[in-house]
Residue frames relative to the residue before (quaternion, step in Angstrom):
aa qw qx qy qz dx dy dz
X 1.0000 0.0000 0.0000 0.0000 0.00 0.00 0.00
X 0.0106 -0.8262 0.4478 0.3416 3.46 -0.26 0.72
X 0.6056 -0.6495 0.4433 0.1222 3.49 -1.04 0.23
X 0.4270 -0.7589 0.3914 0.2976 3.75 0.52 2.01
X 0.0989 0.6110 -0.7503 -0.2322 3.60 -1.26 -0.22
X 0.2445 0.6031 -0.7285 0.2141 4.15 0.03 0.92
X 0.4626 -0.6422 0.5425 0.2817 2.89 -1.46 1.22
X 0.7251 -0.4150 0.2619 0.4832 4.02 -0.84 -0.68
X 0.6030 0.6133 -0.2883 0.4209 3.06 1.77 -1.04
X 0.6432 0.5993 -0.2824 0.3840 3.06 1.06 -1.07
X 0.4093 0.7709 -0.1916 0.4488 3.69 1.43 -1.53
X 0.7321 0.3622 -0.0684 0.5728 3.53 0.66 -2.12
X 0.7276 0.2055 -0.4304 0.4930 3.69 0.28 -0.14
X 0.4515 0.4605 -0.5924 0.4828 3.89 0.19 -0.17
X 0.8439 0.3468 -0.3006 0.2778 3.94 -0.66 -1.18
X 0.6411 0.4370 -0.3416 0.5305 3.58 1.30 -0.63
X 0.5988 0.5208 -0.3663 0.4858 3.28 0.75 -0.45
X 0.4815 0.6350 -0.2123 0.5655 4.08 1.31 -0.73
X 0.7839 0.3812 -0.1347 0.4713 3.44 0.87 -1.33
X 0.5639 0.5536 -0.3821 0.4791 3.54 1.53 -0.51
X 0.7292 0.4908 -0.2875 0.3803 3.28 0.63 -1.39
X 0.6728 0.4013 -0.3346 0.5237 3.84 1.01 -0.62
X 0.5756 0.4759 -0.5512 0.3720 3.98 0.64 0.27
X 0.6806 0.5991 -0.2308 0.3531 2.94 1.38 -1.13
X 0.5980 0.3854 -0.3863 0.5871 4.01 1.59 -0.19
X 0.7719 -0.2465 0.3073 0.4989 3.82 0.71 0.71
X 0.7892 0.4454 -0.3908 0.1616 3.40 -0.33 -1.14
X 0.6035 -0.5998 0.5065 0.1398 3.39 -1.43 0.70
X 0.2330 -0.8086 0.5366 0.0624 3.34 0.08 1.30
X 0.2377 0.7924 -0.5549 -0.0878 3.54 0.35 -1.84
X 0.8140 -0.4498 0.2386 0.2797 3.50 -1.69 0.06
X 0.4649 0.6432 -0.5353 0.2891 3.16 1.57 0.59
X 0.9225 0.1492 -0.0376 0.3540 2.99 -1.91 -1.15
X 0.6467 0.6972 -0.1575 0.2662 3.09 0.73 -2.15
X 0.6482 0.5823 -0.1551 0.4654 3.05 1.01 -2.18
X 0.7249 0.5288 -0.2243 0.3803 3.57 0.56 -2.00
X 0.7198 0.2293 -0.4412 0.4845 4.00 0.71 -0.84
X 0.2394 0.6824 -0.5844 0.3681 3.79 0.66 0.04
X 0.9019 0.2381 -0.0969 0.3472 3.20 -0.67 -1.63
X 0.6621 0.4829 -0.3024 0.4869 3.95 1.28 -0.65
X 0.4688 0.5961 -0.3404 0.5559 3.57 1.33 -0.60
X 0.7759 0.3637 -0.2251 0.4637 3.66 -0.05 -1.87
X 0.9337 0.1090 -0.2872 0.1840 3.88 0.78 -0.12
X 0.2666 0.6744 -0.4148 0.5496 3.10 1.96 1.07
X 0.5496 0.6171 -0.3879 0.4082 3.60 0.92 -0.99
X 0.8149 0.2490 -0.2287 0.4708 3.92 0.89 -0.52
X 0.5874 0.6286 -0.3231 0.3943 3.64 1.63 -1.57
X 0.5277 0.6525 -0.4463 0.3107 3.55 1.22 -1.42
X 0.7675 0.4682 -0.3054 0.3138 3.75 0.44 -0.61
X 0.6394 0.3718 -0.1946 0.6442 3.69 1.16 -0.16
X 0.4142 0.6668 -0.5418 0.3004 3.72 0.89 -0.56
X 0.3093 -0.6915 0.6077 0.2386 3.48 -1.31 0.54
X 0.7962 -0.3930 0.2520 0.3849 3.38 -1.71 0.56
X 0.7286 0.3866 -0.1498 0.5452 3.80 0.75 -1.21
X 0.5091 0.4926 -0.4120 0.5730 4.09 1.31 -0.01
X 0.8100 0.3172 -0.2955 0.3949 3.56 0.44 -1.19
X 0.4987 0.6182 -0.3601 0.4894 3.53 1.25 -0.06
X 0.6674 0.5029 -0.2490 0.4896 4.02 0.83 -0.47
X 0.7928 0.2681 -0.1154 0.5351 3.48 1.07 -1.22
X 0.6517 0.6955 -0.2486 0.1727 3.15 0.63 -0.37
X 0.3773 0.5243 -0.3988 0.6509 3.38 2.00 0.43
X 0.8443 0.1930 -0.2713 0.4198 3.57 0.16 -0.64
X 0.3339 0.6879 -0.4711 0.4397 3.07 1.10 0.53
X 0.6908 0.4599 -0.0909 0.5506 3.44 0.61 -1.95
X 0.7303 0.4078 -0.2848 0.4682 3.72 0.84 -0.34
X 0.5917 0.2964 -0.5455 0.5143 3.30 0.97 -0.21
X 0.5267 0.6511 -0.4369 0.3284 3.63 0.00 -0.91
X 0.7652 0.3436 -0.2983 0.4554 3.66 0.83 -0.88
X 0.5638 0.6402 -0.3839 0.3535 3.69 1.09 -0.67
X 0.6052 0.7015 -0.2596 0.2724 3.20 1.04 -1.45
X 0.8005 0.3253 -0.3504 0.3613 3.35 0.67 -1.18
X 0.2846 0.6654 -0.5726 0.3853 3.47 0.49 0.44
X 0.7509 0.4767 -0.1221 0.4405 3.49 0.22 -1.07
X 0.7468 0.3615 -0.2786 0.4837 2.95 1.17 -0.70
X 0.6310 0.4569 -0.3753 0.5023 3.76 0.75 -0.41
X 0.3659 0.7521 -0.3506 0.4214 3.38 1.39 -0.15
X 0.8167 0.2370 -0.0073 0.5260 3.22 0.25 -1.65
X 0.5903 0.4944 -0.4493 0.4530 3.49 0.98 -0.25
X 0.5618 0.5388 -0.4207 0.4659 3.93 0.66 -0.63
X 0.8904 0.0128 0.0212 0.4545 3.76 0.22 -1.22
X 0.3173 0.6967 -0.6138 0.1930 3.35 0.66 0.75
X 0.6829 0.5134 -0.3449 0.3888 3.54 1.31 -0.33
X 0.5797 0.5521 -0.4044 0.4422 3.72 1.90 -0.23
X 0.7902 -0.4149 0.2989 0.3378 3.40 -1.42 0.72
X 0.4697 -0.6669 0.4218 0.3958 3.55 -0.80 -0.07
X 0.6083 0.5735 -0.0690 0.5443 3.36 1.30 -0.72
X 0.6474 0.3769 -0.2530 0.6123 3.80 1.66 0.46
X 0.6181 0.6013 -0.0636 0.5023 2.82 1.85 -0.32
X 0.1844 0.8935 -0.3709 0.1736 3.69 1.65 0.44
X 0.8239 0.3342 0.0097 0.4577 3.18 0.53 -1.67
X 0.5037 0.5186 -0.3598 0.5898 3.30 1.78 -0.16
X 0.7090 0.4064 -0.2033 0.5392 4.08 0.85 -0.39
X 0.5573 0.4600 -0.4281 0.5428 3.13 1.32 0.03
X 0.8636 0.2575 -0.2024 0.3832 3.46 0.34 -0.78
X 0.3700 0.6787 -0.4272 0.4690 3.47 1.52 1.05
X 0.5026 0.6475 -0.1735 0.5460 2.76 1.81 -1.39
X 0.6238 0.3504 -0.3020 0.6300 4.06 0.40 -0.93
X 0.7830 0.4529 -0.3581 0.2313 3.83 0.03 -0.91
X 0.7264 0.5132 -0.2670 0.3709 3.22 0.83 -0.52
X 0.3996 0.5610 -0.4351 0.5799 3.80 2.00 0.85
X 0.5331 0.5416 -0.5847 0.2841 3.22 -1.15 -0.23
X 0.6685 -0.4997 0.4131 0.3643 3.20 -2.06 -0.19
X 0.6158 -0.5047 0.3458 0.4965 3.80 -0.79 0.81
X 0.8405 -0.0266 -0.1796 0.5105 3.69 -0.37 -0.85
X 0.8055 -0.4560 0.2569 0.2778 2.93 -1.68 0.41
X 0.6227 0.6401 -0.2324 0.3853 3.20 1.63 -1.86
X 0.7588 0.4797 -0.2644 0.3523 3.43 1.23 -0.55
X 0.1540 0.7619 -0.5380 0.3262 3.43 1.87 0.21
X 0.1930 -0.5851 0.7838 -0.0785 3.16 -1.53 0.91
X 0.6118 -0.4476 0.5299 0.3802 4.11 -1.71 0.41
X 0.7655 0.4264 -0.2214 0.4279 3.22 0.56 -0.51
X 0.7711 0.3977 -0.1747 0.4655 3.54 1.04 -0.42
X 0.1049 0.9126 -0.2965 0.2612 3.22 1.48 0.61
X 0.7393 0.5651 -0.2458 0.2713 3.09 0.41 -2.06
X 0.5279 0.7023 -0.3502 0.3248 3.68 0.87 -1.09
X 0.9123 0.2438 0.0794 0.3194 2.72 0.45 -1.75
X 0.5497 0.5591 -0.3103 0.5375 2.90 2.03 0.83
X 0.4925 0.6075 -0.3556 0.5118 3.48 1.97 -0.19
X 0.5167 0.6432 -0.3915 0.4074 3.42 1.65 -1.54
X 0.7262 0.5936 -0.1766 0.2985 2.98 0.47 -2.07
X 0.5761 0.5989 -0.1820 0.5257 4.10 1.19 -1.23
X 0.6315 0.4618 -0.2604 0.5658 3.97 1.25 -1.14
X 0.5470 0.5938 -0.4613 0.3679 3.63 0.98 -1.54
X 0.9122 0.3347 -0.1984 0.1287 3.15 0.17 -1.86
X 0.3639 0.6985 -0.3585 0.5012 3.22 2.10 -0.20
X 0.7368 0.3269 -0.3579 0.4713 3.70 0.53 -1.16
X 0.4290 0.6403 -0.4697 0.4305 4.45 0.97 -0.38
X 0.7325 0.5206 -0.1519 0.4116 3.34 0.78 -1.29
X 0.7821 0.5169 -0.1313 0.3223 3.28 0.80 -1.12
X 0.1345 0.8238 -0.4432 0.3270 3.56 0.77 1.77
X 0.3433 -0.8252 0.4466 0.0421 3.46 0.61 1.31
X 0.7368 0.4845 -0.1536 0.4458 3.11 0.68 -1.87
X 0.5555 0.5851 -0.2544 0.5332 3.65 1.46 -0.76
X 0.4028 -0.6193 0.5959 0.3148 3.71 0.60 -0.96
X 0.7294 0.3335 -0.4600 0.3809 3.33 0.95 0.20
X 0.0215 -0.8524 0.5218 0.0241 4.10 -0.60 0.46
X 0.6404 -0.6132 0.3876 0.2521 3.54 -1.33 1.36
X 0.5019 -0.6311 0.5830 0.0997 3.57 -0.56 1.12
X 0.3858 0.8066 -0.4408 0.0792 3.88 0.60 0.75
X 0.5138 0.4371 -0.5264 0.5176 3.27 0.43 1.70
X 0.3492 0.8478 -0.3608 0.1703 3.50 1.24 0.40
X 0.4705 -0.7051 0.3935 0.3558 3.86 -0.45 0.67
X 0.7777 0.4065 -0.2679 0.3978 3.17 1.28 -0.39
X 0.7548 -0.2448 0.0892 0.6020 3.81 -0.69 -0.01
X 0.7337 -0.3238 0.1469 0.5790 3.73 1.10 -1.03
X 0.1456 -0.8291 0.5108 0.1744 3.58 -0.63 0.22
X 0.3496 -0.7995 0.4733 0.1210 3.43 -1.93 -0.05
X 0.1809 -0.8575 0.4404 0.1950 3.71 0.03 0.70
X 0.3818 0.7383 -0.5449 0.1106 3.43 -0.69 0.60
X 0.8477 0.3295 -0.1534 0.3864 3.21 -1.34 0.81
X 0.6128 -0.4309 0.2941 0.5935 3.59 1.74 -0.33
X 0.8680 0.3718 -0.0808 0.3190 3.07 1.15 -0.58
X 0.3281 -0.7542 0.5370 0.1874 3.89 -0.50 1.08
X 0.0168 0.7719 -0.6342 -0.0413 3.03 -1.16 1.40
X 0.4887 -0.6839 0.5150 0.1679 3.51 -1.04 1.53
X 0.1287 -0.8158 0.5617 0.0484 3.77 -0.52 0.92
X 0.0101 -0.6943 0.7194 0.0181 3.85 -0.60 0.34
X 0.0620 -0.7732 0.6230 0.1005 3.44 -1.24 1.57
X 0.3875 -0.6616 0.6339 0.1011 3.40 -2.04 0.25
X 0.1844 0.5683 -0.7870 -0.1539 3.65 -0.95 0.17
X 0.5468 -0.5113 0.6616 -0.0429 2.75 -1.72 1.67
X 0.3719 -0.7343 0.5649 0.0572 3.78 -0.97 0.90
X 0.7419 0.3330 0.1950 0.5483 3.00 0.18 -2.75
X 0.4789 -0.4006 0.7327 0.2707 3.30 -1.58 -0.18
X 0.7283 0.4743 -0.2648 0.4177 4.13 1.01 -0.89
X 0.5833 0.5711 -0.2709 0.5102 3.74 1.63 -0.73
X 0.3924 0.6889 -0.4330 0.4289 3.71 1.11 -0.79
X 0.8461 0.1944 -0.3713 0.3293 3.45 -0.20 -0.75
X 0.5202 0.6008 -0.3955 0.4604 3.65 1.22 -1.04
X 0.6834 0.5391 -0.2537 0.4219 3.60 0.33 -1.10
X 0.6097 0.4953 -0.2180 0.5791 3.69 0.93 -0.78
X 0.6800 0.4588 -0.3308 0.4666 3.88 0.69 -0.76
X 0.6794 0.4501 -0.4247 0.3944 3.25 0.88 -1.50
X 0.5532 0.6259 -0.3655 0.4107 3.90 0.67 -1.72
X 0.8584 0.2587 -0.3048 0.3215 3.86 -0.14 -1.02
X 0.5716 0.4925 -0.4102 0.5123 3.72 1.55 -0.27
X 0.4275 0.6205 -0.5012 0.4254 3.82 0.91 -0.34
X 0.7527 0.5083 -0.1904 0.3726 3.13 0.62 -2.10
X 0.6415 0.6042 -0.2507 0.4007 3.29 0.67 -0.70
X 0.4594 0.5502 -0.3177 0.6207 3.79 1.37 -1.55
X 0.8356 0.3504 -0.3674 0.2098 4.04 0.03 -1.19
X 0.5691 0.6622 -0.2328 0.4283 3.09 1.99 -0.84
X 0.5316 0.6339 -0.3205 0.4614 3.52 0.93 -0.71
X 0.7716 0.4140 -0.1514 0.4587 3.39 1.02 -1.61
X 0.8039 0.2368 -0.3028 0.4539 3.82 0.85 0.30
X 0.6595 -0.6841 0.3067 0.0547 2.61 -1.57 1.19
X 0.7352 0.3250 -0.1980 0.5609 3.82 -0.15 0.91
X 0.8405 -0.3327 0.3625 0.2266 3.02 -1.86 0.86
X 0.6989 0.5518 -0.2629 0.3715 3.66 0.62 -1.07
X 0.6706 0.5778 -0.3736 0.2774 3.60 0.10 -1.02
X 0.0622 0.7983 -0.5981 -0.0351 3.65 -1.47 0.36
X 0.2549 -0.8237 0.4834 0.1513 3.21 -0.97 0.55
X 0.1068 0.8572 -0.5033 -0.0193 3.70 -1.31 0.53
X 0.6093 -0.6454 0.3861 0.2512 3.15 -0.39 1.05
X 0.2250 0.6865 -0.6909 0.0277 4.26 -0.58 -0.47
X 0.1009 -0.8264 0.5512 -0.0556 2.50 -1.45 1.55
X 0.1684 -0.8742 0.3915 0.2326 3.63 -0.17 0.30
X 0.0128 -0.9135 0.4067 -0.0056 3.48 -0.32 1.10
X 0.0350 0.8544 -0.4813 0.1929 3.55 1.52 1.18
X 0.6916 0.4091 -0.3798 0.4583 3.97 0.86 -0.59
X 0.7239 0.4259 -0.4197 0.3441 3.39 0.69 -0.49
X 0.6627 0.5491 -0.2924 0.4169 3.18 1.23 -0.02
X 0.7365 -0.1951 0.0464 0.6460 3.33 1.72 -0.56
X 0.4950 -0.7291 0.4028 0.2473 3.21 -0.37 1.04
X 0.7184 -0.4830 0.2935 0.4056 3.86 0.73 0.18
X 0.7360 0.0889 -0.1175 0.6607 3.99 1.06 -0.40
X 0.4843 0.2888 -0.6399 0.5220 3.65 -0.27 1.78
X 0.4105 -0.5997 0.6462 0.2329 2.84 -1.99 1.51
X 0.2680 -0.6714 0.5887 0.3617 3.27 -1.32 -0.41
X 0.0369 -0.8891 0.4398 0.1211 3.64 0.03 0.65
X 0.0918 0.8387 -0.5352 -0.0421 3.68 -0.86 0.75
X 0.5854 -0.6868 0.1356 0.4090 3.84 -0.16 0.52
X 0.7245 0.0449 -0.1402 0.6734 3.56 1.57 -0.05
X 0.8113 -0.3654 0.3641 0.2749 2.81 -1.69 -0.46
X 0.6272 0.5394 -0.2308 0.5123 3.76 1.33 -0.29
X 0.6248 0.4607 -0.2760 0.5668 3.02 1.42 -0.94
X 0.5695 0.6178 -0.3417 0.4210 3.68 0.98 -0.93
X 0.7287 0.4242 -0.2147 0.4929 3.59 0.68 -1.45
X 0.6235 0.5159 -0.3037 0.5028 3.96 0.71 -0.94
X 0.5787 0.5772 -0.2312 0.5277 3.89 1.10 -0.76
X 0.7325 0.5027 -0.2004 0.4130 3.20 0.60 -0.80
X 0.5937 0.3066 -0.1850 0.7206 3.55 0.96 -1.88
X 0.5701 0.4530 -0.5735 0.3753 3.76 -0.29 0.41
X 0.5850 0.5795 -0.3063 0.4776 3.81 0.90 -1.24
X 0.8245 0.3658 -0.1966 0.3844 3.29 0.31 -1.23
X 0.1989 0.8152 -0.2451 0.4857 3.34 1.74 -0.18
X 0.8629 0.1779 0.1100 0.4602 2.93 -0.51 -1.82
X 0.6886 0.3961 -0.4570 0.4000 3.76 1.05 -0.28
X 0.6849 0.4783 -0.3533 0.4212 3.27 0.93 -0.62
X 0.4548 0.6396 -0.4377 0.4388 3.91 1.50 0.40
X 0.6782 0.5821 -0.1644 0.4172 3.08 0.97 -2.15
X 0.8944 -0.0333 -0.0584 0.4422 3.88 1.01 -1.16
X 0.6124 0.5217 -0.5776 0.1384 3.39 0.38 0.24
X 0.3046 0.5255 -0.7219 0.3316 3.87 0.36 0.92
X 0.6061 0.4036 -0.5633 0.3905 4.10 0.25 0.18
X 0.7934 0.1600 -0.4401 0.3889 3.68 0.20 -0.41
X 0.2940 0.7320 -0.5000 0.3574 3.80 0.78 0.11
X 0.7205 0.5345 -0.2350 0.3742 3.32 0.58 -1.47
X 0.4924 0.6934 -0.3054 0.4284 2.81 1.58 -1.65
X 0.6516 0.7096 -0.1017 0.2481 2.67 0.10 -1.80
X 0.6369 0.5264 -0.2412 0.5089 3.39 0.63 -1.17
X 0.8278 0.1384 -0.2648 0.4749 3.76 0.25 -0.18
X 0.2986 0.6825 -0.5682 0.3496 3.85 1.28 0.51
X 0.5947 -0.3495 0.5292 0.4941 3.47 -1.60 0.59
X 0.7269 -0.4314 0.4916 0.2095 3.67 -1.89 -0.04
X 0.7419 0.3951 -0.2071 0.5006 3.48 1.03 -1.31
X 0.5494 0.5303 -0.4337 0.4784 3.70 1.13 0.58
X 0.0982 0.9366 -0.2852 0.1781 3.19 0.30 1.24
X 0.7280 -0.2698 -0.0888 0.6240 3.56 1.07 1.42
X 0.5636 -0.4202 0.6753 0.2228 3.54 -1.97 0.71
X 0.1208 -0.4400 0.8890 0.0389 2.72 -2.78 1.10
X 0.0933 -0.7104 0.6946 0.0645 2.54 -1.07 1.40
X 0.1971 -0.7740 0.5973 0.0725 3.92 -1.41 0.29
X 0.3070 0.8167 -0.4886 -0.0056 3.31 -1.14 0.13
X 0.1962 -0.8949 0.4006 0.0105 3.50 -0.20 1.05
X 0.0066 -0.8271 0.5616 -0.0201 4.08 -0.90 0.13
X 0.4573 -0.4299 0.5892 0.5088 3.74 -1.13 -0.09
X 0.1293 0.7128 -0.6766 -0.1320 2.98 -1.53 0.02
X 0.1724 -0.8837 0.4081 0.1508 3.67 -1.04 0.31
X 0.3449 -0.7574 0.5226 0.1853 3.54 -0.41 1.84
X 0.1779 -0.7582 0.5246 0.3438 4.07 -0.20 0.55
X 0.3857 0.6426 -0.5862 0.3078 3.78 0.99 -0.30
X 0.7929 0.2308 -0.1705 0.5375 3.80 0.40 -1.00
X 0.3012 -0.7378 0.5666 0.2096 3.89 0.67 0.22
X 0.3464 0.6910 -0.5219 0.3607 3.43 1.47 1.05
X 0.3996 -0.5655 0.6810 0.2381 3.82 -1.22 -0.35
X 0.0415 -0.8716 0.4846 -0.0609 3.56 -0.59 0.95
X 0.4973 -0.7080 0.4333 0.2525 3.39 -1.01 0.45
X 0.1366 -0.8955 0.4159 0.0799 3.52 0.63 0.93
X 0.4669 0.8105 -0.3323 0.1210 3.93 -0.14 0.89
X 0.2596 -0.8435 0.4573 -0.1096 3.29 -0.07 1.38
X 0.1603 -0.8109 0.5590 -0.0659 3.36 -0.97 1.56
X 0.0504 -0.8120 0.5800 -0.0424 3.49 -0.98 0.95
X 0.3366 -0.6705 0.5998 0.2781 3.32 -1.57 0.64
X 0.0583 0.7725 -0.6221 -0.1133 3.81 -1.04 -0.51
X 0.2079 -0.8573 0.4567 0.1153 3.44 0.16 1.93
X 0.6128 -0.4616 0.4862 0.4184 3.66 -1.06 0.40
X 0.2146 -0.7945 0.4786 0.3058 3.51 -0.79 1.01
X 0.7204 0.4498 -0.3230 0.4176 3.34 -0.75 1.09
X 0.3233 0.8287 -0.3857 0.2448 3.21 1.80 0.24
X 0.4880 -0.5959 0.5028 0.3925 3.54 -0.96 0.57
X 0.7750 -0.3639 0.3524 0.3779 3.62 -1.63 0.79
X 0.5459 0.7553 -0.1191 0.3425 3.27 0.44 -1.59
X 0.8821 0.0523 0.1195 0.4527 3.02 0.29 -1.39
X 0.2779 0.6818 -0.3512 0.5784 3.40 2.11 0.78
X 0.8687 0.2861 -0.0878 0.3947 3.20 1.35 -0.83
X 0.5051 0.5038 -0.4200 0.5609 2.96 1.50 0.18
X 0.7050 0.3986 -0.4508 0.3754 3.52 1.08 0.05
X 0.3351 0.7421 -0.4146 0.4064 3.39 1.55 -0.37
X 0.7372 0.4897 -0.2115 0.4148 3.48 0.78 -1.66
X 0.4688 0.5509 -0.2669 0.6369 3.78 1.50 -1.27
X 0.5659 0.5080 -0.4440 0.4738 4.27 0.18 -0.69
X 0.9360 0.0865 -0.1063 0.3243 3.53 -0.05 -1.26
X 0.3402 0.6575 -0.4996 0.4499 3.22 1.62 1.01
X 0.5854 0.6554 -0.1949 0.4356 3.36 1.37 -1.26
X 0.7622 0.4253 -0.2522 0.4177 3.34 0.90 -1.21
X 0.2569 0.7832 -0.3827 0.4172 3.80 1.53 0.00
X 0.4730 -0.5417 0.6673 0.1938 3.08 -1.29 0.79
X 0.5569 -0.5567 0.5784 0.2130 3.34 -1.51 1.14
């Protein structure tokens, strides 16, 4: 995982800059969320240093929460700020859903979801989207998003994951989705893969994680993911086991503030994984291999 070193200022021009480019494809910012880490971002980014003990104690959850929303938006616009507007439909559509919801995450409700699962559907399209690599987001895709490399179109259906208890329902719905898309195209090529995001079950959106540098930060991390993808993926395996064939392993994701005290910095903690279907054909071992070290990229 590598491990930002943007200062805050920097942070604030990536996201406002993020916010320019998405007014400019149309979309409708207004006085929500969007607006709110704007203005707590653009003035914590300097007060944070003089702030007193009982100042940094008031702001400092929504501080740390805007800070974490943001990068979305920002790997967002860094993937396709350079693609046309007009290749770019379904990616402005679901900016358009993302930019509702409830300001911080922790306050998500079943019902208030949707935002921040379109956001979450763009994230992984822009994770994917590495031209220079040969691999490139699929962004007319029938399914949640997709990915071309190598000859081959892979059909992606995404999840944010809540519980440790939703994992499996969530996995069932994603690979029968995937399936409905696979049925519907034509040829040898196609694959499918599930990506899940499971940041609440790991932290609900307002806890730092705090480790003393930056080694310890990165070793923490691939350790987390480690052990979640030990602890559960016999639930979508199982699944798995009666999925057509061409559905053929889970991204999983999951992201947090975290704080390295070597730099007394706040950080954007996030960490991508593959998990191949066990029993996958060669073939397709390697097209995730390839999807492995696209993932591991920097946003």
């Amino acid at each position: 995982m590598p491990i930002p070193t943007e200062s805050y200022d920097a942070v604030f021009e990536q996201y406002t800059a993020a916010m320019r480019w998405m007014t400019g494809l149309g979309i409708k910012l207004g006085p929500g969320r969007t607006s709110h880490y704007e203005r707590i971002v653009q003035h914590w980014k300097d007060a944070y240093k003089t702030a007193s003990a009982d100042d940094g104690r008031q702001i400092f959850p929504d501080f740390v929460s805007s800070m974490f929303e943001v990068f979305d938006f920002v790997s967002i616009h860094k993937a396709f700020k350079g693609v046309p507007a007009d290749q770019l439909t379904s990616v402005i559509a679901k900016l358009q859903k993302g930019v509702n919801g409830p300001i911080n995450a922790a306050d998500e409700t079943p019902d208030s979801t949707a935002a921040r699962n379109f956001l979450f559907e763009a994230a992984v399209a822009a994770k994917a989207h590495r031209p220079d690599r040969g691999v490139i987001a699929i962004l007319d895709a029938r399914s949640d998003t997709g990915i071309s490399l190598n000859g081959k179109k892979i059909w992606v259906e995404c999840k944010r994951v809540t519980t440790v208890e939703r994992i499996e329902s969530n996995a069932r719905k994603a690979s029968s989705q995937l399936e409905t898309v696979l049925v519907g195209e034509v040829g040898s090529g196609h694959r499918g893969i599930v990506a899940l995001d499971v940041s609440k079950i790991l932290n609900r959106g307002d806890k730092i994680f705090v480790t003393r540098n930056d080694d310890e930060l990165t070793s923490s991390v691939d350790r987390m993911m480690d052990q979640f993808i030990a602890e559960h993926s016999h639930i979508w395996q199982r699944i798995y086991e009666r999925r057509h064939k061409k559905v053929i392993g889970t991204i999983i994701r999951f992201a947090f503030m975290a704080s390295s005290e070597a730099r007394n910095l706040l950080v954007h903690a996030s960490q991508w994984a593959m998990n191949p279907r066990l029993g996958v054909a060669t073939s397709d071992d390697q097209i995730q291999r390839q999807l492995v070290a696209t993932l591991a990229t920097s946003s």
